[in-house]
LOSETI-690058 format. One record per residue (C-alpha): residue in three letters; residue number from 1; x, y, z. Coordinates in steps of 0.02 Angstrom, whole numbers, plus 50000, padded with zeros to 5 digits. Each point is the difference from the previous one (the first is absolute). Layout:
LOSETI-690058
<site residu="ALA" num="NUM" east="X" north="Y" up="Z"/>
...
This chain:
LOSETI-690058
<site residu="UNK" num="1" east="56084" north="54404" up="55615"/>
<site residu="UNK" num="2" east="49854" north="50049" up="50106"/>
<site residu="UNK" num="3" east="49850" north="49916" up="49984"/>
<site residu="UNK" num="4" east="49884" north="50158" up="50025"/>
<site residu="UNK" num="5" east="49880" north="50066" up="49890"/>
<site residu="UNK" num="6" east="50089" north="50156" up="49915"/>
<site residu="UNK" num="7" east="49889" north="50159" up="49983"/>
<site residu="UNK" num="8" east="50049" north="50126" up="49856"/>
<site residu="UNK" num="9" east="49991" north="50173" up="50068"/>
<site residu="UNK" num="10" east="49998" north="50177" up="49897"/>
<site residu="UNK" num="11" east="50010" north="50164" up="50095"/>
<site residu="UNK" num="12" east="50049" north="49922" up="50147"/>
<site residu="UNK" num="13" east="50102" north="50122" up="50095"/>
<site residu="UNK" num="14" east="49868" north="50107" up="50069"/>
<site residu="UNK" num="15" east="49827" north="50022" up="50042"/>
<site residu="UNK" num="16" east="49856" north="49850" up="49952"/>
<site residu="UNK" num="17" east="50133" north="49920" up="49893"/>
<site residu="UNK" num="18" east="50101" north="49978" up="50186"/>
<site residu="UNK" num="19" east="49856" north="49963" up="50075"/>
<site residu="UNK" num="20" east="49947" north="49836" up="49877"/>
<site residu="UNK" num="21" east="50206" north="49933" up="49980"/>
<site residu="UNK" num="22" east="49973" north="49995" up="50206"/>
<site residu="UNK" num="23" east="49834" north="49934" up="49994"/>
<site residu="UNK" num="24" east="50064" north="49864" up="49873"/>
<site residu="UNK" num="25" east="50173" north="49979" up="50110"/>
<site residu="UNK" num="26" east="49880" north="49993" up="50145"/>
<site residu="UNK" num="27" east="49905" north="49843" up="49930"/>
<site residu="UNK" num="28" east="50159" north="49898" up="49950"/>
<site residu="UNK" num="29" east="50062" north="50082" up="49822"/>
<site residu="UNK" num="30" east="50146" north="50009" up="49946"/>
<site residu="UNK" num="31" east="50022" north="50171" up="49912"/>
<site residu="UNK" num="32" east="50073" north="50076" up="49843"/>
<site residu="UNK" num="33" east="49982" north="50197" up="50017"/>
<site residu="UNK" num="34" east="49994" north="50122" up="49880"/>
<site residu="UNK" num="35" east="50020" north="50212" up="50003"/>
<site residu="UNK" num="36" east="50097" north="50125" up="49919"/>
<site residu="UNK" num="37" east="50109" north="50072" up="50168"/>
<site residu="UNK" num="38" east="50132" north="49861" up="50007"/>
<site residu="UNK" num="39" east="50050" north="50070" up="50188"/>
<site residu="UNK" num="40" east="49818" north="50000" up="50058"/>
<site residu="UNK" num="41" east="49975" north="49835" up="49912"/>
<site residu="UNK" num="42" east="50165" north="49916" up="50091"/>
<site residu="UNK" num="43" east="49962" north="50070" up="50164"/>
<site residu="UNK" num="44" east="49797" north="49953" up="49983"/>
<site residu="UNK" num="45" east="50085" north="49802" up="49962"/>
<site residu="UNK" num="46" east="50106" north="49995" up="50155"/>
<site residu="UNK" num="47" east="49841" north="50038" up="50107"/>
<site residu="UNK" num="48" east="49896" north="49877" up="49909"/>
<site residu="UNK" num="49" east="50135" north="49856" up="50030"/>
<site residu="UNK" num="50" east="50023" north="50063" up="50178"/>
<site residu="UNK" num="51" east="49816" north="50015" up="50049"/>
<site residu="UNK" num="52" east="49898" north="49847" up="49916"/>
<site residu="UNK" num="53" east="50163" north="49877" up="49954"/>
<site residu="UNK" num="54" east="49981" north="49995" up="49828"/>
<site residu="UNK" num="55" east="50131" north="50003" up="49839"/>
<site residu="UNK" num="56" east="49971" north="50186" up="49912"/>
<site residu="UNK" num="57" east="50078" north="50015" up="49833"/>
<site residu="UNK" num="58" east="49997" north="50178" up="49971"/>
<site residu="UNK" num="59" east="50009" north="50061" up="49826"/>
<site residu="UNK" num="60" east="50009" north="50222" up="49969"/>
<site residu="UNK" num="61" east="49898" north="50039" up="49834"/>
<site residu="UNK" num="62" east="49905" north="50147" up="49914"/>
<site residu="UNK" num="63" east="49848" north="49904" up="49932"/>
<site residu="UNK" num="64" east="49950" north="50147" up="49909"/>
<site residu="UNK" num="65" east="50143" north="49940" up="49881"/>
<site residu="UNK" num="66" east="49987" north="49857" up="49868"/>
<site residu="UNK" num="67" east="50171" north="49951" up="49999"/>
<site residu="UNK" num="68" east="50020" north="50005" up="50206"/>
<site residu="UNK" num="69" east="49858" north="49874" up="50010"/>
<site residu="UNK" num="70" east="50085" north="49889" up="49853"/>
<site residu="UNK" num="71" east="50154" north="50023" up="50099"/>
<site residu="UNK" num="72" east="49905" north="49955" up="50182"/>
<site residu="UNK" num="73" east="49934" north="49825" up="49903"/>
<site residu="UNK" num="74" east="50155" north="49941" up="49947"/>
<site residu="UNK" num="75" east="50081" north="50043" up="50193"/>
<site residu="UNK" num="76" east="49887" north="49895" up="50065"/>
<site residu="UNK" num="77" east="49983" north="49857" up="49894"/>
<site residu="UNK" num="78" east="50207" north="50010" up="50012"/>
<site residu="UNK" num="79" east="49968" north="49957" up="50195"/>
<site residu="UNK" num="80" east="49860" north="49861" up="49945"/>
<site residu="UNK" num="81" east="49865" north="50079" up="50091"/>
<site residu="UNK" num="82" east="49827" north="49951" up="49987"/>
<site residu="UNK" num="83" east="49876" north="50093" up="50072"/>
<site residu="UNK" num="84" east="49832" north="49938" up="50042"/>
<site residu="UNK" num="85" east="49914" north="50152" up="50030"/>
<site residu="UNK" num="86" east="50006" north="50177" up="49899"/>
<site residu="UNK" num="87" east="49947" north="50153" up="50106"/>
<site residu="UNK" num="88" east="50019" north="50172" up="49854"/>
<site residu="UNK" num="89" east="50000" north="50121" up="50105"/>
<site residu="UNK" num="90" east="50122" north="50162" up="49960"/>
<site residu="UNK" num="91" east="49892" north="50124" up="49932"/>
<site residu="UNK" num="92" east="50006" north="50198" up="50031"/>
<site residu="UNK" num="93" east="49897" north="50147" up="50000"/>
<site residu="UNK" num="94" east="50006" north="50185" up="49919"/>
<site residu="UNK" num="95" east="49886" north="50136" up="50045"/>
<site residu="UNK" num="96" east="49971" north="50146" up="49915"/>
<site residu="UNK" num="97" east="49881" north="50068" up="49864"/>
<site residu="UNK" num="98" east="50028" north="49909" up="49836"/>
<site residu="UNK" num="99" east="50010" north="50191" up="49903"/>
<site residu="UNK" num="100" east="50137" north="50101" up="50060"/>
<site residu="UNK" num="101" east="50026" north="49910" up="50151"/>
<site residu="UNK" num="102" east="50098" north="49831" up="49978"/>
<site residu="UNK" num="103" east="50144" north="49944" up="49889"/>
<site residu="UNK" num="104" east="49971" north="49907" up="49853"/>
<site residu="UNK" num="105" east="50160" north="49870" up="50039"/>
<site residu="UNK" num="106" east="49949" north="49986" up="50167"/>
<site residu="UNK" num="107" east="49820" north="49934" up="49980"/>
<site residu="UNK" num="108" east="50082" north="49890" up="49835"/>
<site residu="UNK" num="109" east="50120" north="49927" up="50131"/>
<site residu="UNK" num="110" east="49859" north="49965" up="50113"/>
<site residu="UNK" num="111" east="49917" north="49926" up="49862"/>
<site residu="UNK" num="112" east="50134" north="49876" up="49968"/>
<site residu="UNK" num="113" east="50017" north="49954" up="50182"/>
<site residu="UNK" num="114" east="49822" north="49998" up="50052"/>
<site residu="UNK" num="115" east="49935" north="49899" up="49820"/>
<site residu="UNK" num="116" east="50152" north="49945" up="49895"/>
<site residu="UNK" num="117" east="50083" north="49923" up="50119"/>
<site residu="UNK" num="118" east="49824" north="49892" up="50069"/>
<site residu="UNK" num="119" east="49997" north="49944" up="49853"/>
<site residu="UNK" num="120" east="50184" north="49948" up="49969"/>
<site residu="UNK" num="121" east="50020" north="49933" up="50169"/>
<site residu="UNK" num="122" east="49847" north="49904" up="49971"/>
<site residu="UNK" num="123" east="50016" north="49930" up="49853"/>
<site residu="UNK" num="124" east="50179" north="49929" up="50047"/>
<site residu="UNK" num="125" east="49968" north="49932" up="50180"/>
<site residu="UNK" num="126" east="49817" north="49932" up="49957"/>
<site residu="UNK" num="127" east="50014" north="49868" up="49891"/>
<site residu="UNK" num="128" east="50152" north="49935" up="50137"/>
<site residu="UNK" num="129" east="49834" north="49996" up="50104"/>
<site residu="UNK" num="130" east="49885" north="49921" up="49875"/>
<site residu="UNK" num="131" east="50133" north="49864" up="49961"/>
<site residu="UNK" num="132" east="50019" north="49933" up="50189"/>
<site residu="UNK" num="133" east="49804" north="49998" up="49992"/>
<site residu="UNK" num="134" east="49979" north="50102" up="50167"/>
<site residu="UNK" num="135" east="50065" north="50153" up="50060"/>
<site residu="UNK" num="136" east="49946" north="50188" up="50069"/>
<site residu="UNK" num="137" east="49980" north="50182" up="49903"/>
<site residu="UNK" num="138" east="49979" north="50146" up="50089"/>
<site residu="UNK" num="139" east="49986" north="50166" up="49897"/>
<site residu="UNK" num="140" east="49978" north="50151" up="50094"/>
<site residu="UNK" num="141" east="49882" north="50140" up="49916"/>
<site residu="UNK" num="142" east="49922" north="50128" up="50094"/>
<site residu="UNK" num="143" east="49811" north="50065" up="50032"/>
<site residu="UNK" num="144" east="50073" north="50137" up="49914"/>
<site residu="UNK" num="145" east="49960" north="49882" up="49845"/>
<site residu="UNK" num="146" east="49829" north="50019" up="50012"/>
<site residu="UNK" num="147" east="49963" north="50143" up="49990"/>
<site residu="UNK" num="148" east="50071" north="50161" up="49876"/>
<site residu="UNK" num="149" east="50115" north="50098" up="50131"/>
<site residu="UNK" num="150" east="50018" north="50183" up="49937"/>
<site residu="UNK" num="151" east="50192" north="50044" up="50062"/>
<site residu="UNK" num="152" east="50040" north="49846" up="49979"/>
<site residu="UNK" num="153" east="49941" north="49941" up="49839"/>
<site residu="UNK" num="154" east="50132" north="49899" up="49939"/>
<site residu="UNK" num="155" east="50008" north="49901" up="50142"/>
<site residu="UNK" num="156" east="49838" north="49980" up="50013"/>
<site residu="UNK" num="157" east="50002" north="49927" up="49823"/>
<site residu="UNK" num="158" east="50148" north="49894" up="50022"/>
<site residu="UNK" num="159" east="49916" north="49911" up="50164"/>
<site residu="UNK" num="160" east="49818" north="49993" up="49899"/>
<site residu="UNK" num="161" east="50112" north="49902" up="49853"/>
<site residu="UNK" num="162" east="50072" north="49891" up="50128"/>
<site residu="UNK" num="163" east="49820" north="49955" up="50076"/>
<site residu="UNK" num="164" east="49956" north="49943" up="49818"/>
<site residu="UNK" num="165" east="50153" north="49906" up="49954"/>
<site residu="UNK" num="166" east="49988" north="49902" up="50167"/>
<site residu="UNK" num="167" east="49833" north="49942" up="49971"/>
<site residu="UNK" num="168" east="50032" north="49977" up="49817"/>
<site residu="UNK" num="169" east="50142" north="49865" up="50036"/>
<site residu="UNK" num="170" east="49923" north="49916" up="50151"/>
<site residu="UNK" num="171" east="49854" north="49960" up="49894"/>
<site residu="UNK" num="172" east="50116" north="49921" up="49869"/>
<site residu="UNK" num="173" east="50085" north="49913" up="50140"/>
<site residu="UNK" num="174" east="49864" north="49919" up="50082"/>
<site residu="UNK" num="175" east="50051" north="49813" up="50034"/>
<site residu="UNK" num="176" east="50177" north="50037" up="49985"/>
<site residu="UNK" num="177" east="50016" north="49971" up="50186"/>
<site residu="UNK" num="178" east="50047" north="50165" up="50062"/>
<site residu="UNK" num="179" east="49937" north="50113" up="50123"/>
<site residu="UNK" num="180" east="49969" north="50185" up="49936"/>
<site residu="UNK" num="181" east="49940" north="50144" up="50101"/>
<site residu="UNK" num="182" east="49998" north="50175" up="49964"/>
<site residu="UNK" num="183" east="50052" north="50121" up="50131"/>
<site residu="UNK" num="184" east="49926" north="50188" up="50022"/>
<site residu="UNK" num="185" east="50061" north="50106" up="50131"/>
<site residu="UNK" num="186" east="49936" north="50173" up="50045"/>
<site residu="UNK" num="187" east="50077" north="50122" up="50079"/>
<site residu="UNK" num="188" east="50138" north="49900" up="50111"/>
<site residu="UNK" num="189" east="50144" north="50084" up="50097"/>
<site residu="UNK" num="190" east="50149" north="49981" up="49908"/>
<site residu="UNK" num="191" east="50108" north="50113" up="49883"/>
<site residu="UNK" num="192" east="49895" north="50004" up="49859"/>
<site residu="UNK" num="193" east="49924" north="50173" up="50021"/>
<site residu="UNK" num="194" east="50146" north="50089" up="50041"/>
<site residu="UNK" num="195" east="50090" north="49905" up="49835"/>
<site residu="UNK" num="196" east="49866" north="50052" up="49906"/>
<site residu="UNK" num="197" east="50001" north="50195" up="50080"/>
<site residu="UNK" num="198" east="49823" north="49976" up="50050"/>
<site residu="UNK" num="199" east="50057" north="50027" up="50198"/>
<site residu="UNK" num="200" east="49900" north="50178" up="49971"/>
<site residu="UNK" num="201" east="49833" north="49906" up="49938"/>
<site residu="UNK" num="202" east="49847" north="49949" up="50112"/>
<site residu="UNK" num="203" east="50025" north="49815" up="49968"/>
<site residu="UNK" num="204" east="50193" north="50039" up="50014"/>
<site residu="UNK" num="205" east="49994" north="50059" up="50186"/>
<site residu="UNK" num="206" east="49826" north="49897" up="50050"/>
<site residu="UNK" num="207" east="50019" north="49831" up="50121"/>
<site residu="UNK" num="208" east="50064" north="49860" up="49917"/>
<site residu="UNK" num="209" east="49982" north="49800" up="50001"/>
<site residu="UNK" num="210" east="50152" north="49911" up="50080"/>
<site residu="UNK" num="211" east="50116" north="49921" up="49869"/>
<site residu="UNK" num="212" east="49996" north="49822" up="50120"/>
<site residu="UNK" num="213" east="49809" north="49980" up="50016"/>
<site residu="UNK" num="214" east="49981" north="50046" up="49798"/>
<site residu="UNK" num="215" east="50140" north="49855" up="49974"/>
<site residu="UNK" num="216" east="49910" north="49888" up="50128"/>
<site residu="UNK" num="217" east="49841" north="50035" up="49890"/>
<site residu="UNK" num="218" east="50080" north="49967" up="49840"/>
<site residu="UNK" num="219" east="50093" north="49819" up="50094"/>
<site residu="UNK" num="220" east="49839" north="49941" up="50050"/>
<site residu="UNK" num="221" east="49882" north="50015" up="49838"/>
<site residu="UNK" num="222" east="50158" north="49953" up="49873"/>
<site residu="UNK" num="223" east="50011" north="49845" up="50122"/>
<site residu="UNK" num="224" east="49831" north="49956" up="50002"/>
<site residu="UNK" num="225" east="49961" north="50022" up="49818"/>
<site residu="UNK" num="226" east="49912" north="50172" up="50000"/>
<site residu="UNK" num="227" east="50003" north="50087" up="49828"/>
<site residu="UNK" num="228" east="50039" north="50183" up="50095"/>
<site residu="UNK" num="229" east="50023" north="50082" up="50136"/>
<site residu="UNK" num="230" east="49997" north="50192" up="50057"/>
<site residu="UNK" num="231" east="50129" north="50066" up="50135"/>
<site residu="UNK" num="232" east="49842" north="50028" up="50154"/>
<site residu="UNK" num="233" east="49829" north="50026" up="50007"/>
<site residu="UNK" num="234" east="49995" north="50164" up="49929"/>
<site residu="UNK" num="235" east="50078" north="49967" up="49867"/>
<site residu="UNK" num="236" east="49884" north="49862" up="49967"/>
<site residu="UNK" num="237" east="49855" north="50101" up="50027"/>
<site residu="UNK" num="238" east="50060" north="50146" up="49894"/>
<site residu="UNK" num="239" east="50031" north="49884" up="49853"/>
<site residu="UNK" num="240" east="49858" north="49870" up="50010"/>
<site residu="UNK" num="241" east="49873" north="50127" up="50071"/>
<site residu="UNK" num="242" east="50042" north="50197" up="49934"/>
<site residu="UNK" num="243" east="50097" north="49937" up="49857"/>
<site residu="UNK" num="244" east="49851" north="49891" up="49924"/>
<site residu="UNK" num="245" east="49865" north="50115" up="50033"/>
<site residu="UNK" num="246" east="50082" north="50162" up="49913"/>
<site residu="UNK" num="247" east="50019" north="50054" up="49839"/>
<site residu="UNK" num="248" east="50159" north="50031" up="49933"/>
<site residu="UNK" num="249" east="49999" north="50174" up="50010"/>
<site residu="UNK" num="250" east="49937" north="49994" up="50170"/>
<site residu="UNK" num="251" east="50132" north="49908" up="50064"/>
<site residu="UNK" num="252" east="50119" north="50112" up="49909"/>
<site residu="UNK" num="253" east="49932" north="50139" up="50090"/>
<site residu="UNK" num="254" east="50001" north="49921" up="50168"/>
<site residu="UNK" num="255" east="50180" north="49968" up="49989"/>
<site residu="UNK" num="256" east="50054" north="50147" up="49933"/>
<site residu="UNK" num="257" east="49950" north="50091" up="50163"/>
<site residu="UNK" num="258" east="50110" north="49885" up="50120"/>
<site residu="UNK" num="259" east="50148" north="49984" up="49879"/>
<site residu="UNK" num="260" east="50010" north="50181" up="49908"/>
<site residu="UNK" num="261" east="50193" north="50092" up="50053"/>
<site residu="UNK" num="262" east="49979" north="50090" up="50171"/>
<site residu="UNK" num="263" east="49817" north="49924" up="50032"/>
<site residu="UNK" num="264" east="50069" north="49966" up="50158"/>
<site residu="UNK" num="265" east="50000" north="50187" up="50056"/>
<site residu="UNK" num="266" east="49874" north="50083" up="49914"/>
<site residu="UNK" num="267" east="49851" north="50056" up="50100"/>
């Protein structure tokens, strides 16, 4: 059995969830990975081992199902795997105005994915953490969490119930040993916009942060015990700058302009 630290890894097929399983890979993890596309998934594990040397147990599951993440406990406690860090990840996007323009089962699924399953996944891999008395979290929200985000407003909600849940249970936590740090990306170059048909939308089709220096961000302050972390300096002065000194309303204005459906060519 190796003798690596084992890093628990949802979403990790694509985009800043790739990005932190090589990051963790990079510093000597072992890795358990976690995404719905079992080819992608296989085929992202075979690069891991091949590029950093490490043992990738690679486990396909929709986490925005209840009895899939039941079902992805008991595979891996079957293979007696303990991680020692938790990275939740998976999380997607829909765009769209809320009347008339999204679908009802679609933003309920995202709902389940992006906040049910935080919570499930939390509260069984956790208290694993809490009971070897050290350990790393890593949630990843968004800066889309502070702030209302007209055309996206229930993802905007999920993230901003994520931000509160994370600092809820680290404050319950403290002296329990583990290392918590809450991880808020901007606008970062992966498939999210497209997934979330927002590919016609200012913020859709503007420059975006690189998925490796957001996880190199998020490795460095979960390592050395910061309590969050935003994907680049934008993003940090957006949400610790803009996003403190406007009202509500204000900021739901502001963001309506970039992420409204073809803002990206209207004059």
């Amino acid at each position: 059995m190796s003798e690596k630290k084992l890093a628990l890894i949802t979403g990790a097929s694509n985009g800043i969830g790739l990005a932190l399983a090589e990051e963790f890979a990079a510093n000597g993890y072992d890795l358990v990975i976690v995404a719905r596309d079992e080819k992608k998934l296989l085929a992202t594990g075979k690069h891991l081992q091949k590029r950093f040397s490490v043992n990738v147990h690679a486990f396909s599951a929709d986490l925005s199902e209840y009895d899939q993440i039941t079902d992805l406990q008991a595979r891996i406690d079957a293979v007696d795997l303990t991680p020692n860090a938790l990275v939740i990840n998976a999380g997607q996007g829909l765009g769209g105005a809320f009347i008339n323009g999204t679908d009802l089962e679609k933003e309920l699924r995202l709902i389940r994915l992006n906040v049910d399953a935080v919570i499930h996944l939390s509260k069984i891999f956790i208290p694993r953490l809490v009971e070897q008395g050290k350990g790393h979290v890593l949630i990843t929200s968004s800066l889309s969490g502070s702030a209302p985000i007209p055309f996206e407003a229930v993802y905007g909600a999920s993230k901003a119930f994520v931000n509160s849940f994370f600092y809820a249970i680290r404050n319950e936590l403290m002296g329990s040993g583990l290392s918590m740090t809450l991880l808020m990306p901007g606008a970062t170059e992966t498939n999210f916009f497209k997934n979330a048909g927002q590919a016609s939308t200012t913020v859709g089709s503007m420059k975006k942060d690189d998925p490796k220096e957001v996880a190199k961000r998020a490795w460095y302050a979960l390592m050395t015990g910061h309590e969050f972390v935003y994907g680049s300096e934008y993003a940090e002065y957006e949400g610790e700058v803009m996003n403190r000194m406007m009202s509500e309303s204000h900021k739901a204005q502001r963001h309506r302009i970039i992420s409204e459906p073809d803002s990206a060519t209207k004059k």
